[in-house]
LUMDO-705133 format. One record per residue (C-alpha): x, y, z. Coordinates in pm, 1 decimal, always signed. Each point is the difference from the previous one (the first is absolute). Layout:
# LUMDO-705133
(rec (X,Y,Z)),
...
***
This chain:
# LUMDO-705133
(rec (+721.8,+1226.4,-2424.9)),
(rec (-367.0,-44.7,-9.7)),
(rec (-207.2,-114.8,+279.4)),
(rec (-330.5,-142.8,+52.1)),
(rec (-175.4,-4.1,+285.5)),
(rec (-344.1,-288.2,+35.2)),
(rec (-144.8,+137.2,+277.5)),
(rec (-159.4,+307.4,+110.3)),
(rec (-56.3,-47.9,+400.2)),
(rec (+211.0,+178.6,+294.6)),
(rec (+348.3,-240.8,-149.5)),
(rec (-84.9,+15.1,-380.3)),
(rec (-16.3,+429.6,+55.4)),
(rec (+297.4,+23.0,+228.8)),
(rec (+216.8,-248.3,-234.0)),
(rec (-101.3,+257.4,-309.8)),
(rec (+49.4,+290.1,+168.2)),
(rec (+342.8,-80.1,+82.0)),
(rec (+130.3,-117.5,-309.4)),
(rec (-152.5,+259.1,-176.8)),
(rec (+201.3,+209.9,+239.0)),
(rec (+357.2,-145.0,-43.8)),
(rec (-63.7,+86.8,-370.4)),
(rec (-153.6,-287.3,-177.3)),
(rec (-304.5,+18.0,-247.4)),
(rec (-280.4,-209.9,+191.7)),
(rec (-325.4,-142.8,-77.4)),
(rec (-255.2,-86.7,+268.3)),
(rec (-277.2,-235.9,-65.8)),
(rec (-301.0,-6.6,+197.7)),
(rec (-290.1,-288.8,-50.1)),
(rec (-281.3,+277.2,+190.2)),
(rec (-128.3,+269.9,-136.8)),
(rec (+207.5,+171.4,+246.1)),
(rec (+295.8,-39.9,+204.3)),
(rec (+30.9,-72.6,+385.1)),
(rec (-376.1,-112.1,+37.0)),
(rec (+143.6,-245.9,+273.9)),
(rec (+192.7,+284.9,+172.8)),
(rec (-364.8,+168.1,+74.5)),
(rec (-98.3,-251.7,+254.0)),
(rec (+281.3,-63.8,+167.5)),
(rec (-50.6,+139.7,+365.4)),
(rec (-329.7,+11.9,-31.7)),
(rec (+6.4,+273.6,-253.5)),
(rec (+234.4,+157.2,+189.4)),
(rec (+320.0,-147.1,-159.3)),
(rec (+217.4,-137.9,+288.9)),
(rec (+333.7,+95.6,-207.8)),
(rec (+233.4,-186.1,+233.2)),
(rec (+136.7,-73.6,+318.6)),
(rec (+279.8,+148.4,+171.1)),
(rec (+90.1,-376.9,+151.5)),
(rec (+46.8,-109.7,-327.0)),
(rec (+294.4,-316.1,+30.6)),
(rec (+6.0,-371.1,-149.8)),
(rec (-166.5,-100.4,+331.6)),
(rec (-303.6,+93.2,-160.5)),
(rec (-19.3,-115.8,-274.8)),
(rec (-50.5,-363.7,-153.1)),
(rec (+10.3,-276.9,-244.4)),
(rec (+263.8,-298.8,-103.4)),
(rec (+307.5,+245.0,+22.5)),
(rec (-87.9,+253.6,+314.6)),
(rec (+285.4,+165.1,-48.6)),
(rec (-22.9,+99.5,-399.2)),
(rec (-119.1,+294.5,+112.2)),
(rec (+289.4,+179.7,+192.1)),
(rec (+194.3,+140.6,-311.4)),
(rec (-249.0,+173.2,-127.6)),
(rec (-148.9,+128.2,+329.8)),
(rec (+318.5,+166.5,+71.2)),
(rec (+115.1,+82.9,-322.7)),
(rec (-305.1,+236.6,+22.7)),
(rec (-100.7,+33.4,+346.1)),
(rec (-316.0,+166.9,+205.9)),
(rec (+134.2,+289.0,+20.7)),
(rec (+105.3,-11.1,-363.8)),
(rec (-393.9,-23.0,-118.0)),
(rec (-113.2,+216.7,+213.5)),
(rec (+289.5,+315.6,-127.1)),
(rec (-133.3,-130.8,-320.6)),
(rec (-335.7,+51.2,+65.6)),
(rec (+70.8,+339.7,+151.6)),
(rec (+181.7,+151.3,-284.4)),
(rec (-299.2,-67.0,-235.0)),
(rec (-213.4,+153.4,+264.4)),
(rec (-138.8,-268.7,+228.9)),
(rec (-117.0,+109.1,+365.5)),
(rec (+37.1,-278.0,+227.4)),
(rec (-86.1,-114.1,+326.6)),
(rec (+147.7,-283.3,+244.2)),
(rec (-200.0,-205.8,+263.1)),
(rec (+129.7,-141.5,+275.9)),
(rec (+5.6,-319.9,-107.2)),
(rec (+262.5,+94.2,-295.0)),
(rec (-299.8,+32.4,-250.0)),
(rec (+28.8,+257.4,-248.2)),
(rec (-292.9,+164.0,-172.7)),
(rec (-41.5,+314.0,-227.5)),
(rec (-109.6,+293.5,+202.1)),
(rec (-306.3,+40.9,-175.3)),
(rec (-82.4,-326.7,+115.0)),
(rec (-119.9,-47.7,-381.2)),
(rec (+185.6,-320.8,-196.0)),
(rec (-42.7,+195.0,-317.8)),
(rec (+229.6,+276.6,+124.6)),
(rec (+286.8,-199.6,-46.5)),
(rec (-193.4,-154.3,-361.3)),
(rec (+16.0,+374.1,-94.3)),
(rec (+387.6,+41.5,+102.4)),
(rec (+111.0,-298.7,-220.9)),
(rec (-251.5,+81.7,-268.4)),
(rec (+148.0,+375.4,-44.2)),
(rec (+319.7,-146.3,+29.8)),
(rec (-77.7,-244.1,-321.0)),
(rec (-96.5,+271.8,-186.0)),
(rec (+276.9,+248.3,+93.9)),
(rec (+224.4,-274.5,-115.0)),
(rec (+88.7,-118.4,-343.2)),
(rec (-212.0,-356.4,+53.6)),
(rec (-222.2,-145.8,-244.3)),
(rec (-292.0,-98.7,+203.6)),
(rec (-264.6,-233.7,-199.0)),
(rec (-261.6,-93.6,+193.5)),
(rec (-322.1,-247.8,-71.3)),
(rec (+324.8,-244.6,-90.3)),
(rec (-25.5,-302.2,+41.7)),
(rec (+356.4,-221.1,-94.6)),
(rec (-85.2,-342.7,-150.9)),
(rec (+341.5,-122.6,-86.9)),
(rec (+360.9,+70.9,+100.0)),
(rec (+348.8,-136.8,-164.0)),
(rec (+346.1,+75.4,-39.0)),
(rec (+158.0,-39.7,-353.9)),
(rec (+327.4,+93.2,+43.2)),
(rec (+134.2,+265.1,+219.4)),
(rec (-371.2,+132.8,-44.0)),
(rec (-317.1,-35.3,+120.5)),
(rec (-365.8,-31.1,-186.7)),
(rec (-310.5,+52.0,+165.6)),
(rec (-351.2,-2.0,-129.9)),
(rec (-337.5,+105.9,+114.5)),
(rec (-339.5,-121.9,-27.5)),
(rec (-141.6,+215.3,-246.7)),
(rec (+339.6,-122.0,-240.7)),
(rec (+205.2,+282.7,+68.8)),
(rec (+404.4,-35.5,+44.6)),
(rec (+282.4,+174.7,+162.8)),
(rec (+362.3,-54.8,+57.0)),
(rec (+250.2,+44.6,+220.6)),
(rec (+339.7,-78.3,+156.1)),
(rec (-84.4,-41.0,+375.0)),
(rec (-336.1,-99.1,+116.0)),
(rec (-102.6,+60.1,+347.2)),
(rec (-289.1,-216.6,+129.8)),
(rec (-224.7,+175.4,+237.3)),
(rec (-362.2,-175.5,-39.8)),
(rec (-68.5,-63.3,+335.3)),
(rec (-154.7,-326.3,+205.7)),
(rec (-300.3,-162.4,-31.7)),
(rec (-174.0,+178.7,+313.3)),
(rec (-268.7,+284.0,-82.7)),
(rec (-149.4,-94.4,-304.6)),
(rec (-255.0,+242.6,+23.9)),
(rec (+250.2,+265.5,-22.2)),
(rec (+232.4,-133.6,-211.0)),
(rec (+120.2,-371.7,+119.9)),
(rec (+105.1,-269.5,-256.3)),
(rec (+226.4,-274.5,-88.3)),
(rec (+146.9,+212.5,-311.4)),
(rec (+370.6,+39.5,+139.4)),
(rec (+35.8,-360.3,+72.3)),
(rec (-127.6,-121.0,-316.3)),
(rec (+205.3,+232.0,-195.8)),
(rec (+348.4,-130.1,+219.6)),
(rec (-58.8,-331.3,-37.6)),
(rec (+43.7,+57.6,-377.2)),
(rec (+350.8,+116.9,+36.6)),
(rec (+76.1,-331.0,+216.1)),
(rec (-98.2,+128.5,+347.7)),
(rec (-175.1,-165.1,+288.6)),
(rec (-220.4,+120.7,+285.6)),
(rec (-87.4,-180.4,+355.1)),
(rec (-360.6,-59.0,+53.5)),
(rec (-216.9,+286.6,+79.6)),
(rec (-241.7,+125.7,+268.0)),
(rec (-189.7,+243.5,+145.1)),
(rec (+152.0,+207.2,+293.4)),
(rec (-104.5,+315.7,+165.6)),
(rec (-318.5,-190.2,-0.3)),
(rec (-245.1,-23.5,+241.8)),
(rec (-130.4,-374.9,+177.3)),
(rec (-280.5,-240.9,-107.9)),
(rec (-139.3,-188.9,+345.5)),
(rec (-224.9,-185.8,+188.9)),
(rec (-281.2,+268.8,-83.5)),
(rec (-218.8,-47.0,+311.9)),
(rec (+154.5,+216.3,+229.9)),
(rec (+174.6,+259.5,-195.9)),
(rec (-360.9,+64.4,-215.5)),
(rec (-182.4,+126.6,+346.3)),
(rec (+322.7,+217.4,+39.2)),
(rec (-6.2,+140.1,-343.2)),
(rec (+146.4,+364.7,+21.2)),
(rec (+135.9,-50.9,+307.4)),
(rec (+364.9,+145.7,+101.0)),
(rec (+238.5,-142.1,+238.1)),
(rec (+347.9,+6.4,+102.8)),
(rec (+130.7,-310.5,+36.0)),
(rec (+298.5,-209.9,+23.6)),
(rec (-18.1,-276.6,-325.9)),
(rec (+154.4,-326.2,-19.0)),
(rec (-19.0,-217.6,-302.8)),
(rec (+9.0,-369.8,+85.7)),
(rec (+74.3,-320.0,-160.8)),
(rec (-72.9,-240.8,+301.8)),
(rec (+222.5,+89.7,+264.6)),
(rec (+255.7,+159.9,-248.5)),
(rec (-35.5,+405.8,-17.6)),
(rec (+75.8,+83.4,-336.1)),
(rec (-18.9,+387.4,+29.9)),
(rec (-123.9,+274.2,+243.6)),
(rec (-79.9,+343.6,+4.7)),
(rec (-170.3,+266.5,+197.2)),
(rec (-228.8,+301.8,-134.0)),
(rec (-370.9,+88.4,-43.8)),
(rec (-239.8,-309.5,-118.7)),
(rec (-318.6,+52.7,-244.7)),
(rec (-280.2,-248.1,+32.4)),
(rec (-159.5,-85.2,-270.1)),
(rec (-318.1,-214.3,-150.0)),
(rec (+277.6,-272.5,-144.0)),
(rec (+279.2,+17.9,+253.0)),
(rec (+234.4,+262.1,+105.1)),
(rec (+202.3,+316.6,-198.8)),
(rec (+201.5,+307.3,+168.8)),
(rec (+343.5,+79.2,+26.4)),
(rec (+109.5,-267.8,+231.8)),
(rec (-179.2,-236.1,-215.3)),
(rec (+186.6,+95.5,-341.0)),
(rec (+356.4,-36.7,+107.7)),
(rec (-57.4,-332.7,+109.0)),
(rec (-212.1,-101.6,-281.8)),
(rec (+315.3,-153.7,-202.2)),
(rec (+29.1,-250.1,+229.1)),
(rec (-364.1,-78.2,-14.8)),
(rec (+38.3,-43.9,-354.0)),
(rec (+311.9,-179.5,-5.1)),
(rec (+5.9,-250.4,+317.5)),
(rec (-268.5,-267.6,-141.4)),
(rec (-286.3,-163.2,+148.2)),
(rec (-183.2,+29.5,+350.7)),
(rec (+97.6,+299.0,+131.8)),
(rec (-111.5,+209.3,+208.5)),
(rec (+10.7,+396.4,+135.5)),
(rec (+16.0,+61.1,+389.1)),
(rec (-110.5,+385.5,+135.9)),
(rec (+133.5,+73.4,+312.7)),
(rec (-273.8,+268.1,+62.0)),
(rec (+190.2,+195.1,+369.2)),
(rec (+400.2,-44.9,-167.1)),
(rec (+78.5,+186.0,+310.4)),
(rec (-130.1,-226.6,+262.8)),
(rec (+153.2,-306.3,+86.8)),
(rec (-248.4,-292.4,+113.6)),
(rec (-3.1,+74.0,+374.9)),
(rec (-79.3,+409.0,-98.5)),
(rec (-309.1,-159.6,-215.0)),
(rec (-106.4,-256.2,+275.8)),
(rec (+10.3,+291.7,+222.7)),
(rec (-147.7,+251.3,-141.4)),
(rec (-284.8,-253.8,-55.2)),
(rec (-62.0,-56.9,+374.1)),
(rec (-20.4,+345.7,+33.8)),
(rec (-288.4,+40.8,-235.7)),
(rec (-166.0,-302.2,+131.2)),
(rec (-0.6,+140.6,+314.8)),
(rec (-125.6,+370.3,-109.4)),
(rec (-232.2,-107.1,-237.6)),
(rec (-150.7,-389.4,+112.2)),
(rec (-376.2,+66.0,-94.8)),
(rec (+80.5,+114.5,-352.1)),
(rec (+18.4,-310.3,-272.7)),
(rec (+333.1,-182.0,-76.1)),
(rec (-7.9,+125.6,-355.8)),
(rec (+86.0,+384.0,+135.6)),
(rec (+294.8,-167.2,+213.1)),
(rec (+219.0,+235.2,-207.3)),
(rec (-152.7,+294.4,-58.9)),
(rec (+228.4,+274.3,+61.9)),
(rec (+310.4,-189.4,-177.0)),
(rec (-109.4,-125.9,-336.9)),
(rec (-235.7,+140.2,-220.5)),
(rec (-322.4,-95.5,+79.5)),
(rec (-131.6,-243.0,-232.7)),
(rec (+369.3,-152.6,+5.3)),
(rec (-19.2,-36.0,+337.4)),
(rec (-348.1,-169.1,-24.4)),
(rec (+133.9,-232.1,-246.0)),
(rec (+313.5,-94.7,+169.5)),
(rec (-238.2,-98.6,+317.4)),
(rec (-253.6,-161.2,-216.3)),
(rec (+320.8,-226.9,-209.7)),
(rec (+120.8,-81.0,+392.6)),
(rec (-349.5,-104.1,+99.3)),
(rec (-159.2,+200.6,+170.2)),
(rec (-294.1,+278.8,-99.9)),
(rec (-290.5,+32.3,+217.6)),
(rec (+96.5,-125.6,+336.9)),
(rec (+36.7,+230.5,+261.1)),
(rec (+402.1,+121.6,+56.8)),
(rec (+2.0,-109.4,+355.8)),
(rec (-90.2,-365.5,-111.9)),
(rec (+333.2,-26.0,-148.9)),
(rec (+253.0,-187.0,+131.4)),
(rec (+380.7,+7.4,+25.1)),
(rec (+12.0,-256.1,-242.1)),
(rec (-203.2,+196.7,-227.4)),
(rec (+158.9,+345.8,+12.5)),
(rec (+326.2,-202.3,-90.6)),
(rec (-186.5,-124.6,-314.3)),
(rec (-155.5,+370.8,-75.8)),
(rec (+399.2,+140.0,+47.1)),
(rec (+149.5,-263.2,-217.9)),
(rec (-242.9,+95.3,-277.5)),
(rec (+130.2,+400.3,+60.8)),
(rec (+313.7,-113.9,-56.5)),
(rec (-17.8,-247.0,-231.4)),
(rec (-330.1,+60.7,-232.1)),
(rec (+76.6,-264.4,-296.6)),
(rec (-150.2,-21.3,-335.6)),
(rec (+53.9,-273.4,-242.1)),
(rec (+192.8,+134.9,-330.8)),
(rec (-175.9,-107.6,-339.8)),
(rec (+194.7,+199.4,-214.0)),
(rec (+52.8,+400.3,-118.7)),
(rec (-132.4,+181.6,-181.7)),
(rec (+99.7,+15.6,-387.0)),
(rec (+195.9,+190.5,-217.9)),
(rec (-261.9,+240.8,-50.6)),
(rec (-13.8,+117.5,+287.6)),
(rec (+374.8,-31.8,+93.8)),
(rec (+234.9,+335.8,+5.8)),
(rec (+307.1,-234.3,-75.4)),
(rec (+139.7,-333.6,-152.0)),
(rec (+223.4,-210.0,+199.5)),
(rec (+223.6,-192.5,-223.8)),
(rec (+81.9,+129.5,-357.9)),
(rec (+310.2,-57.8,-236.2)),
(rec (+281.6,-192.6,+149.2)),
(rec (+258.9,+238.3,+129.0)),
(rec (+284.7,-221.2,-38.9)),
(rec (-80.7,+57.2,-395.9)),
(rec (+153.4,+383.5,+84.1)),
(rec (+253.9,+202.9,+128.1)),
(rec (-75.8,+202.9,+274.1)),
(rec (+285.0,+234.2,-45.8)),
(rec (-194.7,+115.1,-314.8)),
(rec (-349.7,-165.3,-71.8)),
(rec (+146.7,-149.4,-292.3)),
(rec (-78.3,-336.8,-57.3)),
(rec (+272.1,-256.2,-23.8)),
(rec (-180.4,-216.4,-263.1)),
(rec (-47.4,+283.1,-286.4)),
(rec (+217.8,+335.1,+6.4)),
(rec (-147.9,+304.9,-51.8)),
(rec (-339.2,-151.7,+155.4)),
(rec (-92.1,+180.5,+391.3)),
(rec (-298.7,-92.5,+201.4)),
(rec (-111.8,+225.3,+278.2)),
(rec (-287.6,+40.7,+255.6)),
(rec (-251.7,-280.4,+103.4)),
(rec (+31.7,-208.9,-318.1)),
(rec (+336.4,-133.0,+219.4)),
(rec (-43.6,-250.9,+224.6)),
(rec (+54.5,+304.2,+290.4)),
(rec (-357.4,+96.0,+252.8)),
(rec (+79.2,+221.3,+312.6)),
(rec (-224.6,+24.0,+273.1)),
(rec (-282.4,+268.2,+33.5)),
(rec (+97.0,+366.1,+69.1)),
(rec (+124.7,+95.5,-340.1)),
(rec (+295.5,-212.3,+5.9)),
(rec (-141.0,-117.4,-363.2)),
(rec (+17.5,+297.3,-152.5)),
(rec (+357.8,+83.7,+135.5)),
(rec (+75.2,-306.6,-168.0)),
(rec (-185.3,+126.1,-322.3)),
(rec (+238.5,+309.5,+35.9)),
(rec (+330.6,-169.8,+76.8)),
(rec (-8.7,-253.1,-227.9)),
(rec (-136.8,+216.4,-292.7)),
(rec (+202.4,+267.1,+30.7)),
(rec (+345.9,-262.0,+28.7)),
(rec (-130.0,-156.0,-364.3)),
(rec (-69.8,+315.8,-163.6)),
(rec (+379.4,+59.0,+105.1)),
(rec (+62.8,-295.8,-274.4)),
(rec (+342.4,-74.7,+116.9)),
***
């Protein structure tokens, strides 16, 4: 039974692999002049391969729970033997992150690479698939230099629309809609956040741990706890990414709220406050929290609650109150996020309901699989994407 494979990223190379592996002649096309460009800069660099918390809860999109077949069907544990038979050194955070030990992305590149050409696949690379149909019980694809191959399962692995600069386009959807399938609309996740720009450009490079809220109104539409980047357009970092879907997603006039001391409830803050007012009263208002926040963040949270020059100890109550509602509730107005380009993920893809989880097949055409971002599946950030690359690949190139 021949297979090919239209896609060589982290799904495209595990779906190959394995149905080279269960015996069948495969074919893996690859649009870059190389395979797993995308891989390289996940993790910055340093290929966050996946998380040992790995469960639906993570992940997202119309049908949350698509997922769970193929995430148990072949499991953390499963990837990482996998890995460890070809060769791969790993090592496991706290936090359930797991990275190569070399700390390197292109370790694991150079695991799944050997293990392409150790194995009986046909890789093509510089690839790029123009046209796919079915005629038949087989399938005809053809590239953009005019060149055709055939098969009798096809396995679609082309990725999302996030990362074009290492590899992002629209290819997979286009080529699905021409066998009759549909996708939800698309956007940018894993992203960081477009705001108000005059507070977070003074705070550019800037770290903070923080407590975030994302706001519609009064309505909290997601929230999420980790280290903050500011930068000259708005805000990035960890706890910023995993909440970025919803920044994307939830519409107009929103808005992000850092709780800058997530420890300290408002009394602690007030408190703490009238302690330094009372240690330090000559100094100016605008070094009120020096020894808490970063400097310049602490300048600016002072300066955004009113107060810069005046001395501490001509602060009243009533003021500290409004200095330790801005700690723990610093707002910026949402504009938008960042695009695709700079996104590590796309949040919504091809309809799931147009596939069986069981297998990856889809219910529409037989003999047609989809795997990896190109379905309307996004995890959260921590390398839950690429377990998802790895379940979900390695359960199509079963081709049950």
């Amino acid at each position: 039974m021949k297979v090919l494979v239209i896609g060589g990223g982290a799904a495209g190379m595990m779906a190959a692999l394995t149905a080279a592996e269960n015996g069948h002649p495969v074919t893996l096309l690859e649009r870059q002049a190389r395979v797993g460009r995308k891989l390289l800069a996940t993790g910055n660099g340093r290929c966050n391969l996946t998380n040992r918390h790995a469960a639906p809860a993570h992940y997202h999109g119309q049908t949350p729970d698509f997922c769970r077949f193929a995430l148990e069907a072949f499991s953390v544990q499963d990837t990482l033997d996998w890995f460890a038979r070809r060769g791969l050194v790993t090592t496991t955070e706290d936090s359930g992150r797991v990275y190569p030990f070399s700390n390197m992305a292109g370790s694991v590149l150079d695991v799944l690479r050997f293990a392409l050409e150790d194995s009986a696949v046909d890789l093509r690379t510089g690839c790029v698939v123009t046209a796919l149909k079915k005629k038949g019980n087989s399938f005809s694809v053809r590239t953009e230099t005019g060149e055709d191959f055939d098969a009798d399962r096809v396995i679609l692995a082309a990725g999302g629309a996030a990362g074009g600069k290492v590899g992002g386009v629209m290819d997979g959807y286009q080529l699905a809609k021409g066998l009759g399938h549909h996708r939800t609309a698309l956007y940018p996740s894993l992203v960081q956040l477009k705001t108000d720009p005059t507070y977070p450009r003074a705070l550019k490079g800037v770290k903070a741990e923080a407590a975030v809220t994302i706001c519609r109104g009064g309505d909290v539409l997601a929230q999420n706890r980790g280290e903050v980047l500011f930068t000259e357009y708005g805000v990035s970092g960890p706890a910023i990414f995993d909440l970025s879907r919803s920044a994307a997603t939830g519409g107009a006039d929103l808005t992000v709220a850092l709780d800058l001391l997530p420890d300290w409830d408002d009394e602690a803050v007030l408190a703490w406050l009238h302690r330094r007012q009372a240690a330090a009263p000559g100094r100016e208002a605008g070094t009120l929290l020096t020894g808490a926040l970063h400097s310049r963040l602490g300048q600016m949270v002072c300066k955004a609650a009113g107060f810069t020059n005046q001395p501490i100890a001509s602060l009243s109550t009533d003021d500290l109150h409004r200095i330790a509602a801005r700690v723990k509730g610093f707002s910026l107005p949402i504009t938008g996020v960042c695009g695709f380009d700079q996104a590590q993920v796309t949040a919504g893809g091809l309809r799931c309901d147009e596939f069986d989880p069981r297998t990856m097949e889809s219910r529409l055409v037989s003999g047609f699989y989809a795997c990896g971002e190109v379905l309307d599946v996004d995890g959260d950030c921590g390398g839950y994407n690429l377990q998802w690359a790895w379940s979900s690949g390695h359960l199509a190139g079963l081709l049950r």
